[in-house]
N, C-alpha and C positions, 0 to 999 in steps of 0.2 A: 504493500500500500504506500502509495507514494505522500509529499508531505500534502499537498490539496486534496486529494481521497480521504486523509487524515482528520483534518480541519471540518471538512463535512460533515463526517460522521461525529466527529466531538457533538458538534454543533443540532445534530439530528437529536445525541443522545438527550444534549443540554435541554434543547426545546419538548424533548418528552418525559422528562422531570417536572419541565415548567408548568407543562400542561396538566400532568399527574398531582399537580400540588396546589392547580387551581381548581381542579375536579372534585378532589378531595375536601378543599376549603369552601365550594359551593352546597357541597352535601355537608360539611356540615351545620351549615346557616342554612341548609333547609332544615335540618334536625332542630336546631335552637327555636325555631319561626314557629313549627309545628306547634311546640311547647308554651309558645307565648301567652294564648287567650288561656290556656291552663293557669299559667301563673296570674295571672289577669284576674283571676274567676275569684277567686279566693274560698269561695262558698257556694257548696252544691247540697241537692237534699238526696238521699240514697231512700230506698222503697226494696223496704222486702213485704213480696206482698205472694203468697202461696197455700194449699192446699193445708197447711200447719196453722192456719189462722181460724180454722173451722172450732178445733180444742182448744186454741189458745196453748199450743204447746211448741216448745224448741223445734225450731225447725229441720228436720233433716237427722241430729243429732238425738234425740229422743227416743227413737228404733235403733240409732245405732249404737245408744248407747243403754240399749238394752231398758228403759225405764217404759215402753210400750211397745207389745211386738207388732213385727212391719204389718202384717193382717192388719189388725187395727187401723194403725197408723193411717194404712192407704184407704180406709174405710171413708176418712173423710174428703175423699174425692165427691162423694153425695150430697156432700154438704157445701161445697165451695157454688156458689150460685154469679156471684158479682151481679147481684141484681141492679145496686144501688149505682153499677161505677159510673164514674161520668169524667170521664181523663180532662177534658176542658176545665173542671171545675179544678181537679188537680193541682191541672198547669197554673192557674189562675195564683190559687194561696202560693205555690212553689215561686214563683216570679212575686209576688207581694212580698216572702222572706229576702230578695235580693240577688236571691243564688242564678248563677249564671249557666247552672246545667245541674241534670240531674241524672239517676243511675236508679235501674229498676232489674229488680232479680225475674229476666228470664224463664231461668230453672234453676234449682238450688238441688242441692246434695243427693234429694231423694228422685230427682227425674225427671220432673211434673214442669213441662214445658209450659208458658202462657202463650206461647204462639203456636200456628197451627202447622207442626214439624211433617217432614214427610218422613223423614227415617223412625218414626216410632208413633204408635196409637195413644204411649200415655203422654198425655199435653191435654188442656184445658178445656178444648174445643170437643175432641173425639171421648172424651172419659169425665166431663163434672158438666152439670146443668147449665154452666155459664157458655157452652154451645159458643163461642166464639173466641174469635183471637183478639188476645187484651194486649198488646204489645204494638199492632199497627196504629190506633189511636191514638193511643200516647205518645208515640214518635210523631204522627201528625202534628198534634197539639203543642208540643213541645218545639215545634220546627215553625208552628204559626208564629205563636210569640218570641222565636227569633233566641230561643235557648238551647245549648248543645246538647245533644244525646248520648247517655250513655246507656250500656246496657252490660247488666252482668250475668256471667255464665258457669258454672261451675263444672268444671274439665273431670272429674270425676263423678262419678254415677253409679251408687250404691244400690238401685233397682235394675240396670242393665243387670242382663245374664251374661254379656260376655265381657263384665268387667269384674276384676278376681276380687277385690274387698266384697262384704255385704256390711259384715254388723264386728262391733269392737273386737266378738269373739267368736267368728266365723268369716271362711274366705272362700270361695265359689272352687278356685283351681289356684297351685303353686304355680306352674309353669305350664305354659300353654299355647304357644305362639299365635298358632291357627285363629283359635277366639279373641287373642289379645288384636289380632289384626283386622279382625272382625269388628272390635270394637272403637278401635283408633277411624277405620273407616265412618265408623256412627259417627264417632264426635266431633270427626272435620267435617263430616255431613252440616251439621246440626252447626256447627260454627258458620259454612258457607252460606246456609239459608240465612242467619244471622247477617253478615255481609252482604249478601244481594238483596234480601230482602227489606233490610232497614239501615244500613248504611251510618250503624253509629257513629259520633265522630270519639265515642271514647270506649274502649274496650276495658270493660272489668273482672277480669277473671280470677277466680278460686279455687282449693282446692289442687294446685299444683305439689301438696308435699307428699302427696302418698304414692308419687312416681318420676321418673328423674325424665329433663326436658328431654334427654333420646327417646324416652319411650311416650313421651308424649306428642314428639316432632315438633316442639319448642319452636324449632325455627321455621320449621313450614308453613306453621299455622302463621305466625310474626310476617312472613311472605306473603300470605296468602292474605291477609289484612289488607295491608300495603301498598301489594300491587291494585288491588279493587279502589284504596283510598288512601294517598300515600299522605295525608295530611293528616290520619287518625290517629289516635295516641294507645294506648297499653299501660293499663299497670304494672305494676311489679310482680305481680301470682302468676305471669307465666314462667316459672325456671330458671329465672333470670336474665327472661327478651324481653322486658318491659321496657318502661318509659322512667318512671315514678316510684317513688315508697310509699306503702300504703298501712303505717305503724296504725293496728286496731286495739280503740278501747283501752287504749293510754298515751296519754299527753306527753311529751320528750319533755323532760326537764331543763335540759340545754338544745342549743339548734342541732337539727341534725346534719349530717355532711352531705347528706344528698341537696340539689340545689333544689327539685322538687316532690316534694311530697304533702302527704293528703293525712291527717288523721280522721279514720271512719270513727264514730259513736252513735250510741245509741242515746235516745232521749231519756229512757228508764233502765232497765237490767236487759230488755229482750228490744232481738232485730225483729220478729214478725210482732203480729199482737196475739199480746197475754192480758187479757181484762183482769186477771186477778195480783197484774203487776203494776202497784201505784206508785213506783220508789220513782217518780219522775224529780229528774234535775228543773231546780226554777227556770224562769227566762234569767234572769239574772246568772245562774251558774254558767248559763247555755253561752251566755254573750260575754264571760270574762274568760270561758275554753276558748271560744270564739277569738279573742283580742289576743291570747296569747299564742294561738296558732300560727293568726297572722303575722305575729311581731316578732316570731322567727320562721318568717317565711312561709309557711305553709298556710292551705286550704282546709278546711272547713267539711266535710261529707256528715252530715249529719239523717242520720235513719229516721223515717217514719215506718210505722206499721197498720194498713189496711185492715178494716174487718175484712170478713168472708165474703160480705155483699157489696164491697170497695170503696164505702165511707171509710175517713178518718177519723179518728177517735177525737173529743173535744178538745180534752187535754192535748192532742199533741197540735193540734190548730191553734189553740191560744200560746203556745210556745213560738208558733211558727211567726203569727201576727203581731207578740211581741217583738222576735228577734228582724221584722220587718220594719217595725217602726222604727226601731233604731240603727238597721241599716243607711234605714232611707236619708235619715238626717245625718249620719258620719259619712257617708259613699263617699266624698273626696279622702275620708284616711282608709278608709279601706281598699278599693276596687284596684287594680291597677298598682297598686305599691308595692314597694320591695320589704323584705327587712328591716326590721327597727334596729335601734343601736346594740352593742356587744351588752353584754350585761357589766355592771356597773356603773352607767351613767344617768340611768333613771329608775325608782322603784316602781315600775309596774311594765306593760308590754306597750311598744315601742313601733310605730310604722316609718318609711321615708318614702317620698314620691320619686316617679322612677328617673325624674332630671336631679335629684340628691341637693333640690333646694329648699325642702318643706320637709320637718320633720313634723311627727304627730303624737300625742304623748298621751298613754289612757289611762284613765284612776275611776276609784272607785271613790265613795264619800266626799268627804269634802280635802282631804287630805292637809288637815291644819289650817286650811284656806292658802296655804302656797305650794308651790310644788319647786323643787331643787333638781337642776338639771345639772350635769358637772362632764368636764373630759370634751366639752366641745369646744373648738377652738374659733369658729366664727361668731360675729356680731349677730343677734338676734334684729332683724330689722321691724317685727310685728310679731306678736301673738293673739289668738283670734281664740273664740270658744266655735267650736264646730257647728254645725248646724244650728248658731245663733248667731254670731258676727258682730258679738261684742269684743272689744280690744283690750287687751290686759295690759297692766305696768307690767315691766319687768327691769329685777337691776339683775347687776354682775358685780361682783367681790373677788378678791383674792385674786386680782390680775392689775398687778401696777402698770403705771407706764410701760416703765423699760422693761419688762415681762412678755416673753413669746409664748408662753404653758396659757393652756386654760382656765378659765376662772370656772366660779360655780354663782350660774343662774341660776332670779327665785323668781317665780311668778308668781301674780298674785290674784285668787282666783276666788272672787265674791258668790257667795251663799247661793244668790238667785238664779247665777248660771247655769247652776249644775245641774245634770240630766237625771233622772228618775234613776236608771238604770246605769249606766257608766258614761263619763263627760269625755271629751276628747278635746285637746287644745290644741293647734296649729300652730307652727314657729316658720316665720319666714326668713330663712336666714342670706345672708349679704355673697352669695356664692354657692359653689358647691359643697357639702359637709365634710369638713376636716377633724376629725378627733386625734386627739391628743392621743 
């Protein structure tokens, strides 16, 4: 190769690096974009609503954990009517709490499809009185009022025959390939109808620990997503090809390291409904879980549970339409925000909007009537009460002149302002947030 053959091909090599590393940087600003109205949303309402709501019993787990045998259990297929449902009405309170999308259980543990499957008879339509498909309405409705779709699925199936678990202490078959593949065929069935049929923009799945992603085709399934809607999201219960962390039924105590995740809860003890379960959290508890989610990052998935006939319980409506009202009047510290400050610059949980020029600061009480901000290093140009637009003093101390460190700010926050349920104050500050 002479020295200009040489030079060429350098040059061939160089420009397919170049290009290799602009491809790769494009794909991955498609992956971050995807993510965006997720991080955006802050607050969705999750909906398990299933065949287990007829007894007012655990869902799914209740047979398998041997406290009702599966006979029974599946008896209450007679009983599930959804006489009452009305998904419009749904959507209506779900969008009145603020939430930016919501997620409704499919089929859960035990089978029991709400859409009308073709890989199997048990689903809602062919096997319980409610004679039709409760899943297409909802996605309508939810798509009217301009809220994201989620929809969740549970990749294990303890009433399949060709899937080897049944009950805590009983398993169908050890090894078995034939049937296992038989049955992997079902569930990418049942996922694909999912996909073509309704076109969530957010995938919830569960149920992925009692088989590892090779044997569930982790990746096919993430494929198979994707290519139908490459804008859609995943949580974290597939195997580890999700999008998201989805920490259930406990609050992180410090931030966690993933940049998005969701914590699911429930409004009482139980994901479906149990009328004989009253241990409901206040609106108050619901909205300081709420504040501290967000003020390290995360979202919000908060469960409701349907009767059998597809009302909602009253109690969990008057939670909904409190933590509504108080959305509506915070939405600038909430919706759209990043993370609040590190811990120890303010005592309670913390938002910052996403140009890092407004921070937002939430208490409960009255909190002495001042609040002490510390570790920031920019000039407070305004302080505002949220959703009321009165302006507060504020001084700064402990930063002399010839001082570069931070001082520590007090606001001053009169009796009248305060919000029923938790106040939120606005800080406009002279740039972007510099901490100390």
């Amino acid at each position: 190769m002479n020295l200009k053959e040489s030079f060429k091909s350098r040059r061939f090599l160089v420009g397919l690096l170049l290009a290799l590393i602009t491809l790769t940087s494009v794909a991955q600003q498609k992956s971050n974009n995807r993510m965006t109205w997720f991080e955006d949303a802050r607050l969705g309402i999750f909906i398990h609503w299933g065949i287990y709501s007829v007894n007012g019993i655990d869902e799914s787990w209740s047979f398998f954990n041997g406290y009702i045998p599966y006979d029974e259990y599946m008896k209450q297929l007679n009983g599930f009517t959804a006489s009452s449902y009305d998904p419009e009405a749904w959507v209506r309170l779900i969008r009145q709490t603020g939430a930016r999308y919501a997620v409704l259980t499919t089929k859960h543990h035990d089978g029991v499809a709400l859409w009308e499957t073709k890989q199997s008879r048990l689903n809602v339509v062919d096997s319980t009185p409610a004679g039709r498909d409760l899943v297409k309405p909802f996605v309508r409705a939810l798509r009217k009022a301009d809220l994201k779709v989620g929809l969740y699925y549970s990749l294990l199936d303890w009433s399949h025959p060709d899937y080897p678990n049944f009950t805590k202490n009983e398993t169908r078959y050890e090894a078995d390939s034939a049937r296992w593949e038989r049955f992997v065929k079902f569930n990418h069935g049942q996922i694909n109808e999912i996909t073509r049929e309704f076109n969530p923009d957010l995938y919830w799945f569960d149920g992925d620990w009692e088989q590892s992603a090779e044997r569930w085709r982790a990746p096919e399934i993430r494929k198979m997503i994707l290519e139908n809607n490459p804008s859609a999201i995943i949580n974290s219960r597939l195997a580890g090809y999700g999008d998201y962390a989805t920490p259930e039924q406990g609050l992180p105590s410090k931030r966690p390291t993933e940049k998005q995740w969701e914590l699911c809860m429930t409004m009482n003890d139980s994901w479906g409904y149990q009328g004989n379960d009253t241990n409901y959290k206040s609106s108050l508890q619901v909205i300081r879980i709420f504040a501290e989610c967000i003020g390290m990052g995360g979202n919000l998935l908060l469960d409701i549970g349907p009767k059998p006939d597809g009302t909602i319980p009253e109690e969990q409506q008057q939670v909904l339409r409190d933590l509504g009202r108080w959305t509506a009047k915070h939405q600038e510290a909430i919706f759209g925000t990043r993370a609040g400050l590190p811990e120890g610059h303010f005592a309670g949980p913390t938002t910052i909007s996403r140009d890092s020029t407004m921070v937002y600061l939430f208490f409960t009480g009255d909190s002495g009537g001042e609040l002490m901000l510390e570790g920031v290093k920019n000039r407070i140009n305004k302080a505002v009460v949220i959703g009321n637009g009165t302006t507060l003093g504020t001084k700064e101390f402990l930063r002399p002149s010839w001082s570069s460190h931070a001082g520590v700010w007090f606001i001053k926050v009169p009796e009248e302002v305060l919000d029923e349920k938790m106040t939120v104050v606005g800080l406009s500050l002279n740039g972007k947030l510099e901490l100390e």
